[in-house]
Backbone as CSV, one residue per row, in Angstrom:
resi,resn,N_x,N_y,N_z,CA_x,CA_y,CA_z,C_x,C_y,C_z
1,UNK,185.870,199.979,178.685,185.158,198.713,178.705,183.716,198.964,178.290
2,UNK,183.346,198.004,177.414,181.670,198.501,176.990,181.174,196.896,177.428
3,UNK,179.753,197.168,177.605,179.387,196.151,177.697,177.772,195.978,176.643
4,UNK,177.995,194.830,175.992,176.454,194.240,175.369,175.010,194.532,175.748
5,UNK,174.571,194.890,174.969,172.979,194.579,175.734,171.939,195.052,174.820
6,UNK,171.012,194.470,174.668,169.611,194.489,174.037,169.869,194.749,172.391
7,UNK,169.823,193.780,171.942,170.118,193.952,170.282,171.609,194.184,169.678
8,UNK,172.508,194.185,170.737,173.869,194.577,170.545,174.560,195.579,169.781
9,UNK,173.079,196.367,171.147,174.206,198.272,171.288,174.373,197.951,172.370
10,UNK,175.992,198.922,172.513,177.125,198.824,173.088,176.948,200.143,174.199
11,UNK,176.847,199.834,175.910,176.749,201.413,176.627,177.921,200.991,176.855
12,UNK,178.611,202.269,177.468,179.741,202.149,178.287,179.209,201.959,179.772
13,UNK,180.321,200.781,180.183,179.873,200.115,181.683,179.788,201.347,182.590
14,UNK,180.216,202.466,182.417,179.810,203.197,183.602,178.607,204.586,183.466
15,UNK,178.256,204.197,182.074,176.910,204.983,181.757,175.825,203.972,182.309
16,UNK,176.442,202.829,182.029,174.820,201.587,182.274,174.886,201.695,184.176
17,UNK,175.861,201.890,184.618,176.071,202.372,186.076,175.550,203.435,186.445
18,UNK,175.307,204.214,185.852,174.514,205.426,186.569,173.204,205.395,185.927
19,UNK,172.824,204.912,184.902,171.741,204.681,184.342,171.159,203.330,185.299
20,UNK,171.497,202.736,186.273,171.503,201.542,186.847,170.432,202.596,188.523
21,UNK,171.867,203.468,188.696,171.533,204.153,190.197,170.560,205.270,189.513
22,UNK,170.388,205.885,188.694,169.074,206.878,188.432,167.973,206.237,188.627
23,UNK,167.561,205.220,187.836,166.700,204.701,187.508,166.125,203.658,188.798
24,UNK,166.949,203.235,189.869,166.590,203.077,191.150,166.681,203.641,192.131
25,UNK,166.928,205.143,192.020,166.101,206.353,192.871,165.557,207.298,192.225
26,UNK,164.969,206.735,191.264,163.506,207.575,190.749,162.380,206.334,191.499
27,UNK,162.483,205.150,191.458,161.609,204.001,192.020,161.658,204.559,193.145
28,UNK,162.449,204.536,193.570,162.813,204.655,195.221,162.338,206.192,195.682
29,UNK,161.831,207.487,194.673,161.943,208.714,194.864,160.230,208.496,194.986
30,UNK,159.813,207.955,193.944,158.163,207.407,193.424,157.423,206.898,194.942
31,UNK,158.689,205.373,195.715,157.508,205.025,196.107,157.935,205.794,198.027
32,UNK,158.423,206.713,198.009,158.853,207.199,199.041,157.814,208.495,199.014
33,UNK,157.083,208.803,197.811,155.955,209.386,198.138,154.878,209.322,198.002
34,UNK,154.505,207.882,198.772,153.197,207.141,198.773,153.075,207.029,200.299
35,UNK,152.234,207.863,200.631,152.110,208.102,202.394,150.955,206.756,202.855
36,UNK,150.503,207.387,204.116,149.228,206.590,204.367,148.642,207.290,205.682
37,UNK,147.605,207.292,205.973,146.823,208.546,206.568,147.260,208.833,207.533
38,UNK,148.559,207.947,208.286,149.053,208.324,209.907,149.815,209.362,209.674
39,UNK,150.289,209.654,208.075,151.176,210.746,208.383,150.842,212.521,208.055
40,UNK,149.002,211.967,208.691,148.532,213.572,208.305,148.081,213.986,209.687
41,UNK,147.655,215.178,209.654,147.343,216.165,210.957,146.504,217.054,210.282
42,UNK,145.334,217.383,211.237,144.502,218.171,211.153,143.984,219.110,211.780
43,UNK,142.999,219.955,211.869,142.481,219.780,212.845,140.803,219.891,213.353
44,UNK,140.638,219.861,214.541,138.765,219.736,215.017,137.981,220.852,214.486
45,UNK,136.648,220.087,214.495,135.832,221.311,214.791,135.847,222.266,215.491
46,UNK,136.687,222.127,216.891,136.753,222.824,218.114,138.007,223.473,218.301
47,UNK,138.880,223.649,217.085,140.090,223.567,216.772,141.244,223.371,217.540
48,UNK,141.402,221.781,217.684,142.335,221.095,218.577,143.210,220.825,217.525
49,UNK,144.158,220.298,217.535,145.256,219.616,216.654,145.078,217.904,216.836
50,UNK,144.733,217.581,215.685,144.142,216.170,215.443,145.061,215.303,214.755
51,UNK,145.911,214.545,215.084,146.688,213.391,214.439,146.280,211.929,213.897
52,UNK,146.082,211.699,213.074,145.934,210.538,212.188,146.510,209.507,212.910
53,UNK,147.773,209.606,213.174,148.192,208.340,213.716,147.691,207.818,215.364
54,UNK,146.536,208.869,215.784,146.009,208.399,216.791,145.406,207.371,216.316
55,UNK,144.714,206.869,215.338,143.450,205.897,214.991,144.417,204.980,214.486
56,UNK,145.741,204.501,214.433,146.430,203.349,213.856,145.751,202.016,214.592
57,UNK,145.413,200.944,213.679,144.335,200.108,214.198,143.103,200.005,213.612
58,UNK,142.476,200.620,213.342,141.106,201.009,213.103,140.902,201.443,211.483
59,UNK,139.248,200.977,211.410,138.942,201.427,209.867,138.607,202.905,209.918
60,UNK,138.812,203.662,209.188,138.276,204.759,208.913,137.004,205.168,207.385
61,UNK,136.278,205.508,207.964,135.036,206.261,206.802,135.321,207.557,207.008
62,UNK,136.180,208.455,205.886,136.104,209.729,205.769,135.136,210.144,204.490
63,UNK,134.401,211.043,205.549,133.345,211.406,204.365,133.278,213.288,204.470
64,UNK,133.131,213.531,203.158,132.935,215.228,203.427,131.475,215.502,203.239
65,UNK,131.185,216.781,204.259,129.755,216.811,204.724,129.268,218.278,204.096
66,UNK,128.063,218.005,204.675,127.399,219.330,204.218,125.849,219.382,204.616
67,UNK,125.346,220.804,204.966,124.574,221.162,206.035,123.353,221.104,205.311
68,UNK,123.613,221.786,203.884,122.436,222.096,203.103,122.494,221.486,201.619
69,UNK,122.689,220.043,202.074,122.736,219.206,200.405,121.363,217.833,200.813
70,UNK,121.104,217.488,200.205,119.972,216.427,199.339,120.407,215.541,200.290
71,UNK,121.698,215.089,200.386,122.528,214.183,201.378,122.349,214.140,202.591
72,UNK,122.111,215.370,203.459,122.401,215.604,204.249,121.536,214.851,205.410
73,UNK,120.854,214.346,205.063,120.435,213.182,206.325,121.031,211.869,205.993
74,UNK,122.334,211.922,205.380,123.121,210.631,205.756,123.486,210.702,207.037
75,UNK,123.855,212.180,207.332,124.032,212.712,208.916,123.325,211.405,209.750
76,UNK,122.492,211.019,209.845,121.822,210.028,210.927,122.335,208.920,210.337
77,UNK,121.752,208.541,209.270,123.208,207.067,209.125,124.208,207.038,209.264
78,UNK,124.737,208.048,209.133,126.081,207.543,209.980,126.643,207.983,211.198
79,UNK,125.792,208.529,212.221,125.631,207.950,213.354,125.121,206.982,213.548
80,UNK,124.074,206.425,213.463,123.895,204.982,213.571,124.863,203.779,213.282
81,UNK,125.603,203.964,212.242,126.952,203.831,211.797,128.024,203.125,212.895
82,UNK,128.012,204.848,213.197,129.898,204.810,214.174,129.047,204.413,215.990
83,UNK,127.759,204.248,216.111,127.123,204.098,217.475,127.317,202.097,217.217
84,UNK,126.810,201.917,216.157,126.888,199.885,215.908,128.265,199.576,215.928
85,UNK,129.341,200.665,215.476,130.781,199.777,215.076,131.667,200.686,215.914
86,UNK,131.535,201.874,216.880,132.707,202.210,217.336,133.515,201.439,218.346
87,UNK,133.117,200.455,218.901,134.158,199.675,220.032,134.535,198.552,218.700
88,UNK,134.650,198.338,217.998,135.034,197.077,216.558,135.830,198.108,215.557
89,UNK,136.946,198.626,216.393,138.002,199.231,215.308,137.831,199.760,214.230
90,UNK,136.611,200.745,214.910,136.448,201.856,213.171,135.633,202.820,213.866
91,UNK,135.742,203.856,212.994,135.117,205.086,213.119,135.338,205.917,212.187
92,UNK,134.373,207.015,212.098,134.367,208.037,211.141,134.921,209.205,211.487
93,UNK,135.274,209.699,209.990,135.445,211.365,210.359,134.885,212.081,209.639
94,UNK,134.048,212.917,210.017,133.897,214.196,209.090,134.703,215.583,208.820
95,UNK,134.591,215.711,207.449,135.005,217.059,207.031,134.298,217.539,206.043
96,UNK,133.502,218.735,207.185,132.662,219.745,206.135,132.979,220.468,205.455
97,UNK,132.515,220.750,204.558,132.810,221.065,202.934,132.143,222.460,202.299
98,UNK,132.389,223.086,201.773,131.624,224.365,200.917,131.780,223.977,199.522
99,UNK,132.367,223.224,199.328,133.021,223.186,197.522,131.853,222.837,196.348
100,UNK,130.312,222.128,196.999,129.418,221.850,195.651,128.531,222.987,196.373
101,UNK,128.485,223.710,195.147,126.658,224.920,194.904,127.002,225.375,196.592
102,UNK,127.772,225.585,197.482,127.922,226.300,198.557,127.017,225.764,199.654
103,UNK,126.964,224.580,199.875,125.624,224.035,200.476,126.181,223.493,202.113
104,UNK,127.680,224.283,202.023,128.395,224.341,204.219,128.679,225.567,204.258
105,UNK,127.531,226.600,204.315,128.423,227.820,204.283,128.819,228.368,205.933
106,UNK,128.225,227.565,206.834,128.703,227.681,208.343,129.905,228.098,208.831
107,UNK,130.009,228.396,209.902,130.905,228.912,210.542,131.111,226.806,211.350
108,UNK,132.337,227.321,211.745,132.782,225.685,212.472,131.858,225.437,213.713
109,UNK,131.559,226.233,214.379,130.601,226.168,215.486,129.417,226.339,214.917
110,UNK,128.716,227.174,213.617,127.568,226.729,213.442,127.301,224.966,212.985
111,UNK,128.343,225.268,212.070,128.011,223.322,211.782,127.692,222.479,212.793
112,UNK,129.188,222.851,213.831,128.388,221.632,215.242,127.521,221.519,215.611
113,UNK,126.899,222.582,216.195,125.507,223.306,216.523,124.644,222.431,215.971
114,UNK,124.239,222.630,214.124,123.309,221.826,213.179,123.335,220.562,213.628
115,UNK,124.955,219.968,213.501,124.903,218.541,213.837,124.837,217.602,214.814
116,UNK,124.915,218.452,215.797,124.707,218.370,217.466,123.283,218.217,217.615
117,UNK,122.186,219.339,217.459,120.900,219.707,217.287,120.230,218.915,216.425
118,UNK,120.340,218.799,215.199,119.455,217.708,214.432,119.661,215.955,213.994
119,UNK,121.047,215.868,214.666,121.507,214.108,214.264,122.251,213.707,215.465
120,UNK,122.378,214.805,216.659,123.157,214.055,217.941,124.235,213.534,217.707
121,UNK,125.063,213.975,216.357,126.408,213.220,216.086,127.411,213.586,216.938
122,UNK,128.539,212.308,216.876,129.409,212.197,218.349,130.295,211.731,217.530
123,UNK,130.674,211.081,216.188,131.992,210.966,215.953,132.260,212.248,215.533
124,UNK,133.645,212.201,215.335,134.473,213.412,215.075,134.325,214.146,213.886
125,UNK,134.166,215.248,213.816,134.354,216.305,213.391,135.406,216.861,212.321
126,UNK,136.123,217.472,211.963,137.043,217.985,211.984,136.583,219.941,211.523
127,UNK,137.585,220.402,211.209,137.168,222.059,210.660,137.210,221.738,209.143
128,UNK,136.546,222.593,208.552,135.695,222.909,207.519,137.008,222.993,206.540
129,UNK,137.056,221.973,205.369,138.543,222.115,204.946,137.635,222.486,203.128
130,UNK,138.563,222.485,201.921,138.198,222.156,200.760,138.873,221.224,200.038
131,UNK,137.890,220.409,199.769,137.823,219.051,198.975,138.212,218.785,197.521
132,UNK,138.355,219.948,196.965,138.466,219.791,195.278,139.335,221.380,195.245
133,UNK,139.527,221.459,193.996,140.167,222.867,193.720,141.179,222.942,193.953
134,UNK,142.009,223.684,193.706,143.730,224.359,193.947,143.895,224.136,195.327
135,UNK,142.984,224.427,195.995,143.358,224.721,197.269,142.745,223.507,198.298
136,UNK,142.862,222.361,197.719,142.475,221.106,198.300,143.275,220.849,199.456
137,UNK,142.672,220.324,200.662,143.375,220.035,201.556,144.471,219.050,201.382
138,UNK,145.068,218.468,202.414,146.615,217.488,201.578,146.049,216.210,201.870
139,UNK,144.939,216.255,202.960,144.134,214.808,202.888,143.780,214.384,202.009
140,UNK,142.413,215.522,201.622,141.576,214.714,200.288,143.166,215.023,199.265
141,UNK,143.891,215.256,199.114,145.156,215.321,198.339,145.410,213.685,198.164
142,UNK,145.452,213.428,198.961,145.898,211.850,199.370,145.021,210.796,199.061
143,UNK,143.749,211.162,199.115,142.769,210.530,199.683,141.996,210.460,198.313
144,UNK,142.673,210.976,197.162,141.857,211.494,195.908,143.078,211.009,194.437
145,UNK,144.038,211.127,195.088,145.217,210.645,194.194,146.145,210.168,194.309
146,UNK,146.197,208.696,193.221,147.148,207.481,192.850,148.413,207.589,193.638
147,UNK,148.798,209.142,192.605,150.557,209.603,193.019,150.363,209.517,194.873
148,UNK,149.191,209.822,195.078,150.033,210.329,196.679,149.533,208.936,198.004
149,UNK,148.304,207.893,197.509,147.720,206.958,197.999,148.176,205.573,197.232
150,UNK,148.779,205.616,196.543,149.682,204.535,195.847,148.446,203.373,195.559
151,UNK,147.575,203.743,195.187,145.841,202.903,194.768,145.105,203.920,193.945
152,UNK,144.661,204.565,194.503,143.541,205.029,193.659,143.435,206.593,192.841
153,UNK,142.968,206.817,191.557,142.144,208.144,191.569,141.114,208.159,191.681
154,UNK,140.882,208.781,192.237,139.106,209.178,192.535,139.186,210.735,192.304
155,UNK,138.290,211.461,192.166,138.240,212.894,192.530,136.801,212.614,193.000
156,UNK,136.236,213.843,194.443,135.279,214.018,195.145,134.572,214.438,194.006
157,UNK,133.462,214.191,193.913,131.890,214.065,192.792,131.142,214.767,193.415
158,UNK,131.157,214.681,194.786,129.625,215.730,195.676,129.940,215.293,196.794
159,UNK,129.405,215.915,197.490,128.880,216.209,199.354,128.781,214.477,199.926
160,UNK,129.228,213.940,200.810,128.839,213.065,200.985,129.143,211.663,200.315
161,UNK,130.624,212.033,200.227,131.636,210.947,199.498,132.655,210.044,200.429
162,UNK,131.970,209.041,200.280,132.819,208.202,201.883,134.045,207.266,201.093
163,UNK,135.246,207.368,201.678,136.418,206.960,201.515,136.707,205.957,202.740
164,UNK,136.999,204.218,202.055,137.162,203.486,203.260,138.954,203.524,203.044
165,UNK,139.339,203.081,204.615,140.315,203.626,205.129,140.930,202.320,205.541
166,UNK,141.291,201.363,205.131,141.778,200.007,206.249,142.610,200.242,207.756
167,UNK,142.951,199.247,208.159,143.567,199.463,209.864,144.968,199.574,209.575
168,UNK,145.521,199.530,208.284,146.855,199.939,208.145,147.239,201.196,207.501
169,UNK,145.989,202.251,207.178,146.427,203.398,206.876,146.072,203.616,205.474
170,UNK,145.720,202.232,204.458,145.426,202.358,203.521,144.022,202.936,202.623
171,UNK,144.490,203.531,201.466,143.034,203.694,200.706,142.494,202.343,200.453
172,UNK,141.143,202.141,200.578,140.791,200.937,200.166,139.917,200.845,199.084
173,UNK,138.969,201.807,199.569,137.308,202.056,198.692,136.967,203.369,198.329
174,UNK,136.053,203.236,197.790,135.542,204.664,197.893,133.782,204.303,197.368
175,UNK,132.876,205.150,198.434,131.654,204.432,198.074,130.924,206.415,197.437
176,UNK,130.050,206.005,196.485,129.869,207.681,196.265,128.436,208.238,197.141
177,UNK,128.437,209.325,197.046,127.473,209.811,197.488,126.201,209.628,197.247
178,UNK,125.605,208.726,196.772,124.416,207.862,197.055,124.462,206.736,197.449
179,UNK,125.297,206.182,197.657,125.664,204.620,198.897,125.667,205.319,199.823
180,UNK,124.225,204.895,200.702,123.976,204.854,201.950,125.415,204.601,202.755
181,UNK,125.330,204.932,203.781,126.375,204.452,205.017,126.048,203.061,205.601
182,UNK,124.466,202.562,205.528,124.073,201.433,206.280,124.167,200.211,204.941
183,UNK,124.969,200.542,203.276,124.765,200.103,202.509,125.564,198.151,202.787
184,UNK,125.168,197.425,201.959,126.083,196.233,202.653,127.310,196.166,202.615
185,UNK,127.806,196.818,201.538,129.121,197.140,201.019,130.020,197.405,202.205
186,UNK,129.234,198.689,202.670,130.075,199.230,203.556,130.093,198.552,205.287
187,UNK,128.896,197.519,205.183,128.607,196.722,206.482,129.981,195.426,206.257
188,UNK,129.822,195.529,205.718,130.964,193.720,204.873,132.468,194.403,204.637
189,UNK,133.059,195.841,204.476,134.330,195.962,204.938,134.418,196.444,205.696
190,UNK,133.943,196.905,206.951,133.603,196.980,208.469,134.140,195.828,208.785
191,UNK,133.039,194.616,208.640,133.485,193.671,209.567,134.302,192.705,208.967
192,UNK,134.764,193.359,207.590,135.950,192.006,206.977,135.206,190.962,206.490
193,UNK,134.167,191.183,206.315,133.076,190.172,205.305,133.584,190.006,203.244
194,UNK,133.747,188.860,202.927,134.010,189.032,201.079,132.780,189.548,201.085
């Protein structure tokens, strides 16, 4: 049995049948690997084991940090930040970084230390991962590419690259490392402002 189709070439009905089921589990293969941040794990500065799907609910600002960059007194904006919006379903995370000109070369406890000591920061932490390169963590993996965030490419540009996070796990934004943290942008998808 053949059957008609498109200009009248002829498949055989049970080639257009498996050409039917391939071709809807490659869709199905595609969008089965489009995660969303609950299904990552990390871990602290203090090295605890940190789950993503603790924060289901909430916006997330993941930004990667650094001790000795130009940036580095965003450190106080964004504490000021996560101190105005942490009871209003959001908070930040950091993950310090070595990957531009070497500017986190700390140990995980020196970083705290810095950031404890000069900005009193209290949102979270995480350990010192890498952001770019072969050996990119599977976050910024996610957090950096289409295939794996089913939205966006971005690749990290520098120190101090904040990624908004919606309350369902999604990529949303990405603001670069010269948008302030107190910028309006980032005040207006906080609070769900157009």
């Amino acid at each position: 049995m053949y059957i008609r189709i498109c200009s009248g070439i002829k498949i055989d009905a049970m080639k257009k049948l498996m050409l039917l089921v391939l071709l809807s589990s490659g869709i199905f293969i595609a969008e089965a690997q489009v995660k969303n941040i609950y299904d990552f794990k990390t871990t602290t500065i203090d090295g605890q084991a940190f789950n993503f799907s603790a924060l289901r609910g909430k916006k997330i600002l993941i930004v990667n940090t650094a001790s000795k960059c130009g940036f580095t007194q965003q450190y106080k904006a964004l504490q000021e930040l996560y101190e105005k919006y942490k009871d209003h379903n959001f908070t930040i995370i950091g993950f310090p970084s070595n990957d531009f000109k070497e500017q986190e070369p700390g140990t995980n406890k020196e970083i705290k230390e810095f950031c404890t000591a000069n900005y009193g920061i209290t949102f979270p932490l995480m350990a010192k991962i890498a952001v770019t390169c072969s050996h990119m963590d599977p976050i910024y993996k996610w957090l950096t590419q289409k295939s794996e965030n089913g939205r966006l490419d971005v690749p990290v540009k520098w120190n101090f690259q904040k990624f908004m996070v919606n309350e369902k796990g999604e990529l949303e934004g990405v603001a670069l490392s010269a948008e302030v943290p107190s910028s309006e942008r980032i005040a207006r998808w906080i609070e769900g402002r157009k």
